[in-house]
N, C-alpha and C positions, 0 to 999 in steps of 0.2 A: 554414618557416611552416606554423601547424594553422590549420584551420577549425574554432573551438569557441560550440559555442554553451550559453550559459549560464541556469540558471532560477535565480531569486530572487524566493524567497515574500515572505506579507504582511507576517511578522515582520521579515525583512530591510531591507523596503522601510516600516516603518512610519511613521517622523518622516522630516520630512528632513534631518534631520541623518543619519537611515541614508541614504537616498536619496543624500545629498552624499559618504559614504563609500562606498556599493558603485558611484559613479561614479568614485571615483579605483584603486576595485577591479579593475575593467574598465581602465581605462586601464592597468593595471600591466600586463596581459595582452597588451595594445597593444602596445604599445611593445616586449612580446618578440618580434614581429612576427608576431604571431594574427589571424585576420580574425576578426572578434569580431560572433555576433548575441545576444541578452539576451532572454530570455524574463520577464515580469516578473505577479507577481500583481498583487489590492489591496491597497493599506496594509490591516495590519491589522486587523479589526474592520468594515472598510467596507462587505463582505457583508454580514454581520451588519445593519450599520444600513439601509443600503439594503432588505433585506426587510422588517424593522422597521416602514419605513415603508410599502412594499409592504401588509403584513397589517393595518395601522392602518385601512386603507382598507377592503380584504376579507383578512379571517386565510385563505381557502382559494386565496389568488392563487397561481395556477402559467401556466404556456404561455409564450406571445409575449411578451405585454405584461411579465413580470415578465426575460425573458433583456434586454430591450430596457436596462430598467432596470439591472440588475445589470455589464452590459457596462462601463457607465460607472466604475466603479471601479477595472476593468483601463486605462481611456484615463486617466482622473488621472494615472497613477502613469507609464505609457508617456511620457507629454508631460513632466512634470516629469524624468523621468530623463535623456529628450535635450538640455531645458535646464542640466542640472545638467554635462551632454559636450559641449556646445558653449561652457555658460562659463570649462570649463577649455582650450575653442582643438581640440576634437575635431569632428569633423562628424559629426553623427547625424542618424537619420533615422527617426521614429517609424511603427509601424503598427498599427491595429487586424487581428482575425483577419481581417475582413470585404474589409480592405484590401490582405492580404495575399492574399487569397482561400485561405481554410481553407475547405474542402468539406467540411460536413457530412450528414447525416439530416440530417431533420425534426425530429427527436422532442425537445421545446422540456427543457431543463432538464436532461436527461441525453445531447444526442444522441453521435454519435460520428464520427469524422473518417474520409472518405472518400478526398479527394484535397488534395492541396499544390500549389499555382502556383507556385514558388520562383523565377520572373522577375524580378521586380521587386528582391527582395532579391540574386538574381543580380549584377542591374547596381551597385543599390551598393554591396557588397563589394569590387567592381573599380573604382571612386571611389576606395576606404580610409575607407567611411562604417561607423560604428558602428549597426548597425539592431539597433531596439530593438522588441520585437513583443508585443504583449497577449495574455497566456494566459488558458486558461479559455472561448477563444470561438471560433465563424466561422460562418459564413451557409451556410443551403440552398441548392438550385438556383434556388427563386425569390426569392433575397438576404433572405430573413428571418434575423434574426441570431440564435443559438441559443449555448444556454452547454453545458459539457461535463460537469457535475456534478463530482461530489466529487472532489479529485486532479487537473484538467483543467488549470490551469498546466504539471504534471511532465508529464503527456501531450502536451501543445502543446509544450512544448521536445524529447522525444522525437522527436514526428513532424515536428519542423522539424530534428531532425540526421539523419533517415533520408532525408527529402524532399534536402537539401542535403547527402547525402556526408560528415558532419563528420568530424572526426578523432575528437571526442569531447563528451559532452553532460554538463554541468556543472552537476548540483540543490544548489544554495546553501542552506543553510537553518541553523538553530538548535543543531543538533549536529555535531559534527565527521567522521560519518560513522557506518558501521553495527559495531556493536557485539556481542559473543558472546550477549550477555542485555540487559535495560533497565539501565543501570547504577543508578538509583534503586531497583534490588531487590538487586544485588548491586554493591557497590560495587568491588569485581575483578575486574567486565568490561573485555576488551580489545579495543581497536577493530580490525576485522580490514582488512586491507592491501589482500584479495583475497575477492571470494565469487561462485559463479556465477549465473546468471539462473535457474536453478532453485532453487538454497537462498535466494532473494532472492524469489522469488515465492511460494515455501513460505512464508517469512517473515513477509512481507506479510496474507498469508491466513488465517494464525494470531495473527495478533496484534501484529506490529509494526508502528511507525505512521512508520516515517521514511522509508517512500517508496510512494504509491498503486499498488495492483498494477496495473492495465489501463495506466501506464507503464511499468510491468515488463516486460509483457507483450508491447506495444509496441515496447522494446527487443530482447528476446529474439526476436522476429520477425523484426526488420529488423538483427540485429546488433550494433545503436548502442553502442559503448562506454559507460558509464556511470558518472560519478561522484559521490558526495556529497562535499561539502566543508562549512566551518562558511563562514558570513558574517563571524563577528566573529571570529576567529583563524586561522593560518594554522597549513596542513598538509597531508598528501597525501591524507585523504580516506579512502574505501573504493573499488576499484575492480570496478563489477559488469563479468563478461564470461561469454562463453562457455567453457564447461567445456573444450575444445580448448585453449584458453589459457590453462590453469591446471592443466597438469599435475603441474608441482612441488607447489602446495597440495593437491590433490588424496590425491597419496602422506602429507604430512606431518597431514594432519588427516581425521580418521573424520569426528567431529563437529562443523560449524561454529557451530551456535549455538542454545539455549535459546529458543522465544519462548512465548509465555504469552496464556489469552485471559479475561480477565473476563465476559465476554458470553454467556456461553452458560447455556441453563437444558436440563434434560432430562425426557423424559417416556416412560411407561410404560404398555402393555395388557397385563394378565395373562388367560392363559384364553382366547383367540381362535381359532376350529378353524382348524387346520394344513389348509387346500386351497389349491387354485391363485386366486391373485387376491387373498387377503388382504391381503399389503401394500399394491397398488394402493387395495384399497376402506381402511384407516387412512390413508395419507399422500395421496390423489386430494384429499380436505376439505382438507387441510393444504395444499397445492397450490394449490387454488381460492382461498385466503385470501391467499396471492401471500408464503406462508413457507418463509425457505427450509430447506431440512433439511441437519444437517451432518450427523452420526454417525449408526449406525444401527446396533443388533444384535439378532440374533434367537435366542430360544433355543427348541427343539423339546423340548416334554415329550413322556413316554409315554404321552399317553392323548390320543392324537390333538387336542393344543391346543398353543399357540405360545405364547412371549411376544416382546413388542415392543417395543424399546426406540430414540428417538431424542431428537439434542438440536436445538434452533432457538437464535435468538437470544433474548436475554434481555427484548429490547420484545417479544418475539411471545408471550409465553410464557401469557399469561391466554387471548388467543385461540387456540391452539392448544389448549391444556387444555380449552377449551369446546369445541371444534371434537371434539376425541377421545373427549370425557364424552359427545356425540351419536353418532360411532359406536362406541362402548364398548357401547353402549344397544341398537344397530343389529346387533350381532354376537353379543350374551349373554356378554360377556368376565368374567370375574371382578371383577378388579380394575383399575380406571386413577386413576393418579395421578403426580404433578410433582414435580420439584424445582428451583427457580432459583437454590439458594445451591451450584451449581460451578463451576467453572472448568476449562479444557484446558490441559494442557503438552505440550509438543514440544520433541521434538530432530531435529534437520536439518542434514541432510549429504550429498554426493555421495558421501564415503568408504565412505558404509554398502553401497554395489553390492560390494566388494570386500572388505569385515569381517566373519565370521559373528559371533553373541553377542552385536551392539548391543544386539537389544531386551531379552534375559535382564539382560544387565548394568545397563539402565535398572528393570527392578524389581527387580532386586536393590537399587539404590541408595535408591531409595521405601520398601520392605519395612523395610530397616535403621533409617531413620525413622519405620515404623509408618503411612506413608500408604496406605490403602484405592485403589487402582485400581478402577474402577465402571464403563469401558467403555476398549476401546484399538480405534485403526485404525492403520491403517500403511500408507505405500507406501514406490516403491525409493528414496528419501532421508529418509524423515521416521516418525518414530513418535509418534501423537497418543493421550494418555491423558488419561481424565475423573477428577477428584479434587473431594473437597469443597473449598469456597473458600476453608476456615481453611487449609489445608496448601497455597497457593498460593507464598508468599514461602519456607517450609523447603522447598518441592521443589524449589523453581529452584536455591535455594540448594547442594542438595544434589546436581542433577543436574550443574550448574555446576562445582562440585567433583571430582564423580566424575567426570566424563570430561574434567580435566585443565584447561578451557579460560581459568583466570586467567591475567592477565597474567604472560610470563615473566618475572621476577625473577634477573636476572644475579648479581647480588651472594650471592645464597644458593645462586646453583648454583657459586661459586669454591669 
């Protein structure tokens, strides 16, 4: 017998007639004799409308008043799901975070999880009750109820299988698991079996959208086994773990997988004297404005000036350009100026600790295609390169290619 506990997004849980299906889902799991907890979102779109209404009132609603609201759409969906286990003769047992006691911050809209009570759900697990628990939420010290921002479903079933020991924590959702590249770019992406909590948070962080990093992160802290599975088909999934546990994949794959970032815009100071403190006084403005900075390079000319180059994300990108045109102004630089049509690729891999030539081989493969590299970073699994946004689809395509990672095909390897 496992203890697994399961998340099941808005998509999954959106009509009820899903609802009615990921209830005989659960139940299938039962009955292999699973102690089963359910971590479940809003249907659908319910966020959405629920702020909807929120801003009709005042468009600048944030804090208390608006987690208070928002809450309710994770309790729909929690309540409707233990009815839909008890009409099939199951005993369920629903909970809000609040009621679970999920310890968070304060900090209304984003805060983050502190401590877990797992009492309660203790006891009915040893009932043989199916507890089914609201993600996305739990209450401060002084029981004000606070939401967990963006991803906080996957978070909440994370830190309820670290809090309870699972065997394993189970992200239900839209796709069948995590994939070499977006298969919508390359359609010979193969779903991978296995990938660590590091190539998964690289992942994440660059560009991939099939599982929020701070439950990555989450994970990778406390352990937790991790898997994605589809809602609507059946299969093994991808199984995130610790690199200690994947030693075989490890030897068999350099490179685990492609991700790609539309979001990024970059900007430029030419002409800025090369002393101590410059890049503080460019990026301090940038800072203040609460943006974040991804990439950064610097190139030293001979004549005692620098230039400066960083990318932000793509909404930040007018005020940062303004932000830099003031200390451009500030510093006597030559030249500053932007660009928002690029995009980032990566390749990410544990293998790369133990491979020399990834990164040569990765432009060699771009070069042959005629794509311009414009800025690269790199750490010990991942090498991140800036490209214009038309060469987004031939690079993936092409890095994809070159370091082997299409589906293997048996029948042409007889």
């Amino acid at each position: 017998m496992a203890l697994l506990v399961q998340k099941y997004g808005g998509t999954s849980v959106g009509t009820i007639e899903r609802i009615e299906a990921v209830a005989e889902k659960i139940i299938g799991y039962k009955e292999q004799g699973n102690d089963m907890v359910v971590v479940v979102s809003a249907m659908s779109g319910e966020t959405n409308r629920l702020t909807d209404l929120a801003r009709q009132i005042n468009p600048k609603v944030r804090g208390r008043e608006l987690d208070v609201l928002l809450t309710t759409g994770e309790q729909v969906t929690i309540a409707l799901l233990a009815i839909a286990l008890e009409k099939r003769g199951f005993h369920a047992r629903s909970y809000t975070g609040g009621q679970v006691k999920i310890l968070t911050d304060n900090a209304h809209n984003k805060a983050r999880i502190l401590s877990i009570d797992a009492g309660n759900i203790d006891k009915d697990l040893k009932k043989g009750r199916i507890v089914v628990v609201a993600g996305f939420q739990g209450v401060d010290e002084h029981g004000n109820i606070t939401t967990l921002g963006r991803g906080g479903s996957d978070t909440t079933g994370v830190a309820l299988a670290a809090a309870l020991k699972a065997d394993e924590c189970q992200i239900f959702t839209d796709v069948d698991g995590v994939y070499t590249t977006d298969p919508r770019v390359v359609a010979e992406a193969r779903r991978l079996d296995q990938i660590t909590f590091e190539e998964m948070l690289e992942m994440a962080s660059l560009g991939s959208k099939v599982l929020q990093i701070r439950a990555v992160e989450f994970a990778g802290k406390y352990d937790v086994p991790l898997r994605v599975l589809s809602s609507f088909e059946e299969g093994q999934g991808t199984l995130i773990t610790s690199e200690s546990n994947e030693e075989d994949t490890v030897e068999q794959a350099v490179i685990s997988g492609i991700a790609f970032n539309r979001d990024e815009a970059q900007l430029t100071i030419n002409g800025v004297p090369d002393t101590p403190g410059v890049a503080f006084q460019i990026l301090g403005p940038i800072s203040d404005a609460n943006i974040e900075v991804d990439m950064i390079l610097q190139n030293i000319g001979g004549d005692g000036t620098t230039d400066f180059t960083f990318t932000v994300h793509r909404n930040d990108f007018e005020t940062a350009l303004t932000k830099l045109q003031e200390t451009s102004e500030k510093l006597g630089a030559r030249v500053c100026s932007g660009n928002n049509k690029i995009v980032k690729l990566s390749i990410v891999g544990v293998g790369m600790r133990s491979h020399a030539g990834i990164a040569s081989r990765m432009f060699e493969i771009l070069a042959k295609e005629g794509i311009n590299i414009l800025m690269i970073s790199t750490s010990e699994i991942k090498i991140s390169v800036v490209v214009d946004e038309k060469y987004l689809e031939l690079g993936v395509r092409a890095l994809h290619d070159g370091f082997d990672l299409a589906e293997y095909d048996e029948e042409a390897a007889e």
